[in-house]
PAZAPA-4460 file (N, C-alpha, C; in steps of 0.05 Angstrom, whole numbers, plus 32768, in hexadecimal, padded with zeros to 4 digits):
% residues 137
    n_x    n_y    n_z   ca_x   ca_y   ca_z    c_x    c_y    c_z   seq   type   mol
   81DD   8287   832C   81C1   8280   8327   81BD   8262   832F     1      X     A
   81A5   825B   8341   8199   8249   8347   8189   8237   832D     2      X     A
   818D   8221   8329   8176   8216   8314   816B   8202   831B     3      X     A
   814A   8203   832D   8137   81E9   8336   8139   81CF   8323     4      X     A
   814C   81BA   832D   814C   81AA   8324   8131   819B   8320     5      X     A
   8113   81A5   832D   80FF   8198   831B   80E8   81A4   8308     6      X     A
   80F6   81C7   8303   80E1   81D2   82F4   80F9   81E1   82DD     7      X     A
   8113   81DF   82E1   8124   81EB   82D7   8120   8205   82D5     8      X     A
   8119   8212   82E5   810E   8234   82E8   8133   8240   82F3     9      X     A
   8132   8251   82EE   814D   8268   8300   8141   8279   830E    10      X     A
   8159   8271   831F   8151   8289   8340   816C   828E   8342    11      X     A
   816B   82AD   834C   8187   82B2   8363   8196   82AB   8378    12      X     A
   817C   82A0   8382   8184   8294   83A4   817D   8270   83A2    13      X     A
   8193   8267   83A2   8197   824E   83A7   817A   823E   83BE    14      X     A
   8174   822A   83AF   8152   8221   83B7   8140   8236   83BD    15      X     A
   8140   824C   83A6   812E   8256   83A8   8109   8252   83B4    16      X     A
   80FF   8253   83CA   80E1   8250   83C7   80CE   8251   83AF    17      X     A
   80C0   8240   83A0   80AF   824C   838E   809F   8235   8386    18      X     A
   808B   8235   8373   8078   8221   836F   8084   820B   8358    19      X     A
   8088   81FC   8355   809A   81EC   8339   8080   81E2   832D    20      X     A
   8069   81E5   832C   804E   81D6   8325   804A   81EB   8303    21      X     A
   804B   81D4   82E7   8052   81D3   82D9   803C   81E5   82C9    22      X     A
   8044   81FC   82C3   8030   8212   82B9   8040   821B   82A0    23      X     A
   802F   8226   828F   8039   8233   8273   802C   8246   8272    24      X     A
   8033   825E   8259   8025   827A   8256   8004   8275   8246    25      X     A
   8008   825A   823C   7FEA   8257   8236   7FDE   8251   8243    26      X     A
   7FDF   8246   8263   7FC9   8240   826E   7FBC   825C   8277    27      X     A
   7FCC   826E   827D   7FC9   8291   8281   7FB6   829C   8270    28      X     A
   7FC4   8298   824E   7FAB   82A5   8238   7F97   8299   822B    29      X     A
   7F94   827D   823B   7F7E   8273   8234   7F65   827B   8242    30      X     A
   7F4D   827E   8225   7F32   8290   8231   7F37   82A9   8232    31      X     A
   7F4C   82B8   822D   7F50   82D2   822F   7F49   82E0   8211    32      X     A
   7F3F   82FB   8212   7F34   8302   81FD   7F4F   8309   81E7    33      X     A
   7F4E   830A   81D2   7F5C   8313   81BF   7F6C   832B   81C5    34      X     A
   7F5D   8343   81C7   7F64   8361   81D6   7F7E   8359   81E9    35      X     A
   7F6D   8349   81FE   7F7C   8345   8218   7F9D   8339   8209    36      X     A
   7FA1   8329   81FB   7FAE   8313   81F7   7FC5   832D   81ED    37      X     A
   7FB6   833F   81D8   7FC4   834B   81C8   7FD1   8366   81DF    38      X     A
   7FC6   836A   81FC   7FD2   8379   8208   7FEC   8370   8211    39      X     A
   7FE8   8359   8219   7FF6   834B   8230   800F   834A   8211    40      X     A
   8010   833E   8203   802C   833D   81F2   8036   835F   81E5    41      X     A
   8028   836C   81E7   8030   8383   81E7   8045   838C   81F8    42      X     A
   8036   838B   8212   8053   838D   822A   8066   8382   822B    43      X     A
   8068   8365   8227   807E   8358   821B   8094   8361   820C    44      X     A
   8087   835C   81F1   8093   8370   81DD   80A3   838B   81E5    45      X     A
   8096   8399   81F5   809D   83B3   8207   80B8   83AA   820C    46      X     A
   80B7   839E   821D   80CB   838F   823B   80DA   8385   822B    47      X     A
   80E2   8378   820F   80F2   8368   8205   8101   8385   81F3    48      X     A
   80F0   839F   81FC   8101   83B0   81E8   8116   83C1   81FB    49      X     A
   810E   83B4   820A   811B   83CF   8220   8134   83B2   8235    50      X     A
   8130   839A   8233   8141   8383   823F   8139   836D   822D    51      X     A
   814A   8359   8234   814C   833B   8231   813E   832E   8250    52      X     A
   8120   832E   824C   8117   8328   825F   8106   8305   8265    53      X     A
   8100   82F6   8274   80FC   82DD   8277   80E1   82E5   8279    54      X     A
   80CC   82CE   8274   80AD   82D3   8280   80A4   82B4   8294    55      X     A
   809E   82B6   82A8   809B   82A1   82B9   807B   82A2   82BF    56      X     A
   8074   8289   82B0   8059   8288   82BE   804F   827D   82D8    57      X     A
   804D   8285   82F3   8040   827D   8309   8028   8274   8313    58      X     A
   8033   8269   8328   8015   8257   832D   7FFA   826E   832A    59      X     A
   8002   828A   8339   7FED   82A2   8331   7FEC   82B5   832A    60      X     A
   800D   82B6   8313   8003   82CD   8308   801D   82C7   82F1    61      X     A
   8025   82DC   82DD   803B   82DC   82CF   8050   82E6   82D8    62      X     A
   8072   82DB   82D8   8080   82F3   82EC   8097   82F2   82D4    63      X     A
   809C   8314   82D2   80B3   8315   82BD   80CA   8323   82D1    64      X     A
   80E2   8315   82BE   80FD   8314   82D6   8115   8313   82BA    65      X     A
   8131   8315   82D1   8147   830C   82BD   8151   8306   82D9    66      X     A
   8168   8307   82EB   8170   8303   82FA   8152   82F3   8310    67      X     A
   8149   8312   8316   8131   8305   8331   811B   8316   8327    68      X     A
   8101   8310   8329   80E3   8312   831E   80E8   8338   8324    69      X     A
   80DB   8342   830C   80D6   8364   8313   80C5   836F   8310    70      X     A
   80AE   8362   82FF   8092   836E   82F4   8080   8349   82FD    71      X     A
   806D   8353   82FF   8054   8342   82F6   8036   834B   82F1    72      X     A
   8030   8336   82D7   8018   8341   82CE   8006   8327   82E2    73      X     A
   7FF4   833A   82F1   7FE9   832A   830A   7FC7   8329   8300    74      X     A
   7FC3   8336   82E7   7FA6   8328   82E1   7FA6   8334   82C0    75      X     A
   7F93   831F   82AF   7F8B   831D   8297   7F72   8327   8299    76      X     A
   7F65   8343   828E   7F45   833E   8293   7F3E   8345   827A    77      X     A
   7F25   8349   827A   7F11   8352   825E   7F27   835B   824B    78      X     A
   7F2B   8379   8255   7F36   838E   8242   7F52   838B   824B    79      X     A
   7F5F   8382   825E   7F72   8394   8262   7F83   837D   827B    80      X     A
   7F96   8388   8283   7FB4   8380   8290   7FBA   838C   829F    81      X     A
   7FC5   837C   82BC   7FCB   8387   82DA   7FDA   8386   82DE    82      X     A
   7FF5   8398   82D9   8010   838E   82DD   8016   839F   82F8    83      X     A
   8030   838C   8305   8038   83A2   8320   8059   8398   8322    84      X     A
   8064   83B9   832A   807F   83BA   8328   8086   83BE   833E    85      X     A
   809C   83AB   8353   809E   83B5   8368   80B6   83C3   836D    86      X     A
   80B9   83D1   837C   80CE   83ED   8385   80D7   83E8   8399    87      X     A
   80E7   83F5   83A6   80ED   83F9   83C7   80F2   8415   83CE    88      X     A
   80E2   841E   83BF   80DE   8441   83CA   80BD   8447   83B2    89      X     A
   80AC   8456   83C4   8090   845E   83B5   8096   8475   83A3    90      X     A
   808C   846F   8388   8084   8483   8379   8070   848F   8375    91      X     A
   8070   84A9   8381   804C   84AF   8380   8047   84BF   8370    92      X     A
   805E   84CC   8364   8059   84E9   8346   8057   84D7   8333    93      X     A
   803D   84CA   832A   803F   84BF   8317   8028   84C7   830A    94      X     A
   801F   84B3   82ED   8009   84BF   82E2   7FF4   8498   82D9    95      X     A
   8010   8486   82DE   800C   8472   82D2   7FFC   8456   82E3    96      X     A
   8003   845D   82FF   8006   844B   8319   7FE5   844D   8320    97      X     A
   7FD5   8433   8323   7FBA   843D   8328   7FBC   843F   8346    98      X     A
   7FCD   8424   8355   7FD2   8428   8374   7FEC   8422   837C    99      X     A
   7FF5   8420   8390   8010   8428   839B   8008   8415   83BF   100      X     A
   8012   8403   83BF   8012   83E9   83D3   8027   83E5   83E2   101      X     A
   802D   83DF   83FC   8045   83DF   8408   8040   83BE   840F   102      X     A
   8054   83AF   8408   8052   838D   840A   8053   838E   842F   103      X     A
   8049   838A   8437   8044   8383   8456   805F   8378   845F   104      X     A
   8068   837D   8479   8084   8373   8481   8099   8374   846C   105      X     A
   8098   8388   845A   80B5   8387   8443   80B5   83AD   844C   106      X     A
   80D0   83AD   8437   80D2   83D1   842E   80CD   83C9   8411   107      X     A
   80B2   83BA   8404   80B6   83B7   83EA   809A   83C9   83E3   108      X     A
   808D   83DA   83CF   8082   83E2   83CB   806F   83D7   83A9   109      X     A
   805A   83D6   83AC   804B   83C9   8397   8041   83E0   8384   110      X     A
   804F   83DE   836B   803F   83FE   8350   802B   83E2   8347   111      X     A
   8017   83F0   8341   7FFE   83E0   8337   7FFA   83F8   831A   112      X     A
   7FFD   83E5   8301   7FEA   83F6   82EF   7FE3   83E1   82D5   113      X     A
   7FC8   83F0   82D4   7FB8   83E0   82C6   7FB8   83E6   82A5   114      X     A
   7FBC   83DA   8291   7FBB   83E2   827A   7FA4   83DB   8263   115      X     A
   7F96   83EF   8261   7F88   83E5   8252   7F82   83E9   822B   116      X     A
   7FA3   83FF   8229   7F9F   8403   820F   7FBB   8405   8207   117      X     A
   7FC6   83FC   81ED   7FE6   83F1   81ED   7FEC   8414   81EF   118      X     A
   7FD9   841B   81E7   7FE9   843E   81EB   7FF7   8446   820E   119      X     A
   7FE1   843C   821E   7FE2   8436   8236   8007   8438   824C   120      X     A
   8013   8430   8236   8035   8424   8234   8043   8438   822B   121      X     A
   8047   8450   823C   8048   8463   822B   8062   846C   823C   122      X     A
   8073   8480   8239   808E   847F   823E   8097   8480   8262   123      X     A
   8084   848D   826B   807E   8487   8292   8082   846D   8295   124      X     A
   8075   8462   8288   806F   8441   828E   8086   8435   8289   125      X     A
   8094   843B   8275   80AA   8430   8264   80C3   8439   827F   126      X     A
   80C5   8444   8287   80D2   8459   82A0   80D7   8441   82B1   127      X     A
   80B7   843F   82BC   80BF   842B   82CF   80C4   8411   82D3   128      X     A
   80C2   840C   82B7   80BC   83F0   82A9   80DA   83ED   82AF   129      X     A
   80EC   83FB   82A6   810C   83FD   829F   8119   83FE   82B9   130      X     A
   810C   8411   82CB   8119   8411   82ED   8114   83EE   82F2   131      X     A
   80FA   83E2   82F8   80F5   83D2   8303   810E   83BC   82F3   132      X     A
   8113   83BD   82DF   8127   83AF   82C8   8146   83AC   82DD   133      X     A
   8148   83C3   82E0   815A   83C9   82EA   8164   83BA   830A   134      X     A
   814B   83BE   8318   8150   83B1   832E   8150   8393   8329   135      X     A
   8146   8382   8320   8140   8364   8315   815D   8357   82FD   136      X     A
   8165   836E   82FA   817E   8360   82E8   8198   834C   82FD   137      X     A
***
């Protein structure tokens, strides 16, 4: 493990690329509604039941990792939370995934799903929540 001597962040790859510009999880849930606040730690909570997982807040978005980043929640809105799990093969028998994105010039594939009720997190989700775990350890 790499550690940016000016943001003290961990990476895998020695001088990792990334933003070192000094962000916290409250600049994220600030202005965000209650609901919202109470989704977004929900998944957390999730993710901390299923790993020992890190939360990195980015210049645009949240990125949760242990080794290298595996999920990110890429928007806070009204009701609800945008999280996306990336793969390197598409899952399309699903019930949970609102879209399915292929990252341009990669074999990396983008699960997009949106949550808008803690029920929402329901054992599919938990599925891939744990694959994507898997690849990021």
């Amino acid at each position: 493990m790499w550690i940016c001597p000016i943001c003290n962040r961990e990476f895998s790859a020695t001088n990792q690329v990334h933003s070192c510009r000094e962000r916290n999880l409250g600049d994220f849930l600030q202005g965000k509604s209650e609901y919202t606040v109470g989704l977004f730690d929900h998944f957390i909570t999730e993710y901390l039941q299923i790993a020992p997982i890190k939360v990195y807040p980015t210049k645009s978005m949240i990125a949760i990792g242990a080794r290298v980043n595996f999920a990110y929640v890429t928007q806070l809105g009204k009701n609800f939370i945008d999280v996306v799990l990336p793969f390197k093969e598409i899952y399309e028998d699903n019930l949970c995934f609102t879209k399915i994105k292929t990252v341009p010039g990669t074999n990396d594939h983008n699960h997009y799903f949106r949550m808008y009720y803690k029920e929402d997190l329901n054992d599919e989700v938990r599925k891939y929540m744990k694959m994507a775990y898997e690849k990021g350890k």
